[in-house]
N, C-alpha and C positions, 0 to 999 in steps of 0.2 A: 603831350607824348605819353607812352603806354608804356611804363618801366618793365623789365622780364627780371628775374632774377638771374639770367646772361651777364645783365647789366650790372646788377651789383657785383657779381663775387667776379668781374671783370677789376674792380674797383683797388686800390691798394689797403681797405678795409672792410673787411665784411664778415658775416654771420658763418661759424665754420658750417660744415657737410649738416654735419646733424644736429643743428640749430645748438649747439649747449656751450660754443666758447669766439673767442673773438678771435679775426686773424686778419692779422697783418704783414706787413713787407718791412721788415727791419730796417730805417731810411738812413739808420746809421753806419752801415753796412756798405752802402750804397757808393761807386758803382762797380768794387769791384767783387763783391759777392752777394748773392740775392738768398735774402737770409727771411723763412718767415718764420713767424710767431704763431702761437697757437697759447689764448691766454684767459682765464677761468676766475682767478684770484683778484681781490682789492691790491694786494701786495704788489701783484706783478702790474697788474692794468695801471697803477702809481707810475709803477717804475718807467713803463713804457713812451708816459706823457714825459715826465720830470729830465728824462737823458733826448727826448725828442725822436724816440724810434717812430714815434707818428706824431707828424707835423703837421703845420697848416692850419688853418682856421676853421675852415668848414672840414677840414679829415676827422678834426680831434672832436668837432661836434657829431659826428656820425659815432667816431666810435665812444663818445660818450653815452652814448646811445644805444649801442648794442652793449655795452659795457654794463651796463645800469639793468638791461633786461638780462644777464648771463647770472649777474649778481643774485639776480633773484630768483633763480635756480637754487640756490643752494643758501638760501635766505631759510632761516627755519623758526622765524616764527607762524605760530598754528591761525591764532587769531587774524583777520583783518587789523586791527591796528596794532599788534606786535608784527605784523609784517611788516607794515608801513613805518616804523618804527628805527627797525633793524635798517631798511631802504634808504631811508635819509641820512641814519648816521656814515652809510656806508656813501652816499651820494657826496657828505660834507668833506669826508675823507678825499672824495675822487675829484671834487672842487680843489681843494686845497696844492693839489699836484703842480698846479702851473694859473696861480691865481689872474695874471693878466693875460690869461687863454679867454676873453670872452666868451667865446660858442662852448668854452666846456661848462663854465658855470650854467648858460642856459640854455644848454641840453640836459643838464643833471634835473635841472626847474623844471624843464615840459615834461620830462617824464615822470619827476614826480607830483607833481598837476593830475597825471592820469592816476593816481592811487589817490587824491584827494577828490575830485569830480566822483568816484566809484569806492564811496568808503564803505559802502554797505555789501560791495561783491565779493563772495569768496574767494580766500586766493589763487586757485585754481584759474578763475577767469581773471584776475588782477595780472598774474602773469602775460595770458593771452592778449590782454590788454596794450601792456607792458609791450610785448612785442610788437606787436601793430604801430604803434606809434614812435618806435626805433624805426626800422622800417622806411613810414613814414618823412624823418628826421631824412633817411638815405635818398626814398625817392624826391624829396622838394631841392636835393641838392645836386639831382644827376639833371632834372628838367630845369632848375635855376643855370647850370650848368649851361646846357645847348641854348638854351633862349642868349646868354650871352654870347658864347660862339656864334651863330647863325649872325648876332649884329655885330660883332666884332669882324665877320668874314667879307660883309657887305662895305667893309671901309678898305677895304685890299683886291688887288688883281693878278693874275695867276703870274709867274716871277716874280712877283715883288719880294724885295728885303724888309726879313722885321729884324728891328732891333728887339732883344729885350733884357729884365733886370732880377735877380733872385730869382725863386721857381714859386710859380702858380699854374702849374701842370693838375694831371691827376691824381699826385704823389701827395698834393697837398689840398686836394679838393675831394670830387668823386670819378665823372668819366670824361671829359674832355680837361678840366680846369677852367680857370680864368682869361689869366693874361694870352697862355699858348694854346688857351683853345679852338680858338678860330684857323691856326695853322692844322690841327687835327681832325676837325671839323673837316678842311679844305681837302686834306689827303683824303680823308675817306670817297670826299666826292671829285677827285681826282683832280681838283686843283692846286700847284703845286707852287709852296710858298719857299724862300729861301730864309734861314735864320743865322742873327748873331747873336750867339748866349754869353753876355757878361759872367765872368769867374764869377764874381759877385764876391769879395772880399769883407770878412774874416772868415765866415765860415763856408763860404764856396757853393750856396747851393745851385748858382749855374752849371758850375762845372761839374759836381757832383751830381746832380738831380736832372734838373733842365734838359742838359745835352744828353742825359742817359738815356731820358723820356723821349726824346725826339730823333737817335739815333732809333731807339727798340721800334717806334713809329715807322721807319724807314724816312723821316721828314730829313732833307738836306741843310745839315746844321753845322756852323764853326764857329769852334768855342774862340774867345778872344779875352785877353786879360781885361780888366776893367777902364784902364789908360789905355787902350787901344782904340775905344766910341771912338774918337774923333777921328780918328785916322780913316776909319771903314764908311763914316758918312762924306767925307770929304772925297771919297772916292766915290761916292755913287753909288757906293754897294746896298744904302738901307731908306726904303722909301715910306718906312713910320715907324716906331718905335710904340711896343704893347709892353706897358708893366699890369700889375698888381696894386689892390692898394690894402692897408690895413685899418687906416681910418678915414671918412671924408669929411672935410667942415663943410659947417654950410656954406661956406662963400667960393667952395671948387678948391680949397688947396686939399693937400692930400698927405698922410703919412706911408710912407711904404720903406722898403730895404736900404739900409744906408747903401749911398750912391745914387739913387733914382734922381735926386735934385738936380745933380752931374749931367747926369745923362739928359735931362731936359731943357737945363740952358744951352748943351751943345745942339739938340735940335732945334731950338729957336733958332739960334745962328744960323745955320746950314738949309734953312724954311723945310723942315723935316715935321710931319704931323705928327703930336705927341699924345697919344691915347691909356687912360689909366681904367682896366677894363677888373670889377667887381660888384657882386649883390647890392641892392638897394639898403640890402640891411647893414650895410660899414657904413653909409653916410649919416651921419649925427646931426642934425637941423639941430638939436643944444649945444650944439660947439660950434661958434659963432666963425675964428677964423684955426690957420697953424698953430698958431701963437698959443694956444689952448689946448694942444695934444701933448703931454706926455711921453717924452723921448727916456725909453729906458739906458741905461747904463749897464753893458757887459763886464763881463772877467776882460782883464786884460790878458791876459797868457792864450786868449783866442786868437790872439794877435804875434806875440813872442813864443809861443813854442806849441802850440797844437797841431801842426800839420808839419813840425821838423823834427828832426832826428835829434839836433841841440837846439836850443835857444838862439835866435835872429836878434836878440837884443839883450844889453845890461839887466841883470834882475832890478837894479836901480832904475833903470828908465822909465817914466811915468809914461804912460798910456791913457788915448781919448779913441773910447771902444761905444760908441752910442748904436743902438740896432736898429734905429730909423733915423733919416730924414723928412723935412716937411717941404711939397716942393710947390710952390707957389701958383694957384689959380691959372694966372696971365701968363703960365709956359703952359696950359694945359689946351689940348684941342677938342676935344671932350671926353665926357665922363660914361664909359661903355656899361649898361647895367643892366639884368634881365627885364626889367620894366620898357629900357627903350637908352636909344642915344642922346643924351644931353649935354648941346650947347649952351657956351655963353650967351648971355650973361648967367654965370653959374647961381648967383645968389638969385636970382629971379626963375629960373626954369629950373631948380631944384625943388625948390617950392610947390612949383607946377607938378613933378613927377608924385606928390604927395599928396595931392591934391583930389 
């Protein structure tokens, strides 16, 4: 497909008016005032990732990306490699923000790849460079985008209920997302899907994010607290379930938002098709099973008092705040990915898709 620049600055991150600073949709903000950014500095561009005003995996790789080319704007060394110089330190800096951002560290790397491939071009064209391959970084992720939707839309039929978990919308990708792509995808071509957006507890980005994204959409969406899944499959109301994932093993289990595991043994139960719809580049063929991902450990106060007026609980009471689950191959019905849809047997036709 033929990106427009329509397409990007559609995007919750993109290159401002007159190409010299980055701008965003303040996600912290979110949803009840739509706050943006307009942001030029290492300082602030730190700041931006570390508090999570832009989120997501592939967002934060985009705008590491415009980030890294804005930088170098006002990068002042004269030399080619005093340029290049000044560029990394300030790349290391913008790694550093939020270290187990994957897509941030290697978007900071591909772009500075293009100052290493081009050490002999003045910087003049190094910038030019520079930017082309931000850019780039955006369009691979709005066409990674639709190839996903388009196979995500082909597993649904027009009413159907999706269930889904956390937000992997636009908010946190580029122009459709991931998981609720295919519902986006659908409205545009006037097929109309019905959603239930899990709150998605500690930090809510269902109810925050998700239902904002697919109310703005005009898509028919009810939000439901996280203990309610069962309730709304039992009734009939949800004929698959689309998450997100953040990492895949090889053998099809998957890390994504604490509760996805929840939400998948209740669709086994209920013969509900369970689909985890993300890029080829989250599955890790050197991570063998779950057992092998790294489940980080939050603040507990995400829990006791961030969303209340007082504290929900004793400041003595200990807290199990983990930000993902790993939820097991054998609840999965396949793995939705811009390459293609792959069934089981996951450890054999993942292979395949690499192949």
């Amino acid at each position: 497909m033929h990106v427009t620049e329509q397409d990007r600055r559609a995007c919750s991150v993109h290159l401002s008016g007159d190409g010299r600073a980055v701008e965003i949709i303040d996600q912290t903000c979110l949803p009840g005032r739509e706050v943006y950014l307009t942001l030029t500095e290492l300082e602030d561009l730190c700041d931006a990732i570390k508090r999570l005003a832009v989120r997501g995996a592939p967002a934060i790789g985009i705008f590491a990306g415009y980030a890294m080319y804005v930088m170098s704007l006002s990068e002042s060394g004269e030399s080619p490699e005093a340029f290049r110089a000044g560029l990394e330190e300030k790349g290391r800096v913008l790694s550093a923000a939020r270290p187990t951002a994957v897509n941030l560290s290697w978007a900071v790397r591909r772009m500075l790849s293009v100052l290493r491939a081009h050490e002999d071009a003045p910087v003049p064209e190094l910038r030019e460079r520079l930017l082309a391959e931000a850019v780039a970084i955006h369009d691979e992720d709005i066409q990674m985008c639709t190839r996903i939707s388009e196979y995500g839309l082909s597993l649904v039929r027009p009413g159907d209920g999706i269930l889904t978990h956390c937000n992997a919308g636009p908010l946190a990708t580029s122009k459709y997302g991931t998981a609720i792509g295919p519902v986006l995808l659908g409205k545009e071509r006037g097929i109309d899907l019905k959603v239930f957006s899990d709150e998605t507890r500690p930090l809510l980005q269902g109810a925050r994010l998700t239902s904002y994204e697919l109310q703005k959409a005009g898509v028919d969406v009810t939000l439901i607290c996280d203990n309610m899944a069962s309730m709304v499959m039992k009734n009939g109301w949800v004929q698959a379930c689309f998450v997100g994932c953040d990492r895949v093993a090889a053998n099809g289990d998957f890390a994504n938002k604490i509760g996805t595991s929840g939400v998948a043994i209740l669709a086994k139960y209920y013969g509900i098709p369970f689909y985890t719809l993300g890029p080829a580049s989250t599955i890790d063929m050197s991570c063998p099973t779950g057992a092998d991902i790294h489940i980080e450990q939050r603040d507990p106060e995400e829990i006791k008092t961030m969303w209340y007026k007082e504290p929900m609980a004793l400041p003595e009471v200990k807290c199990f705040n983990p930000a993902f689950d790993v939820t097991d191959h054998s609840l999965l019905t396949a793995i939705v990915t811009d390459r293609g849809i792959v069934y089981p047997p996951f450890d054999v036709n993942l292979k395949k898709l690499f192949a």
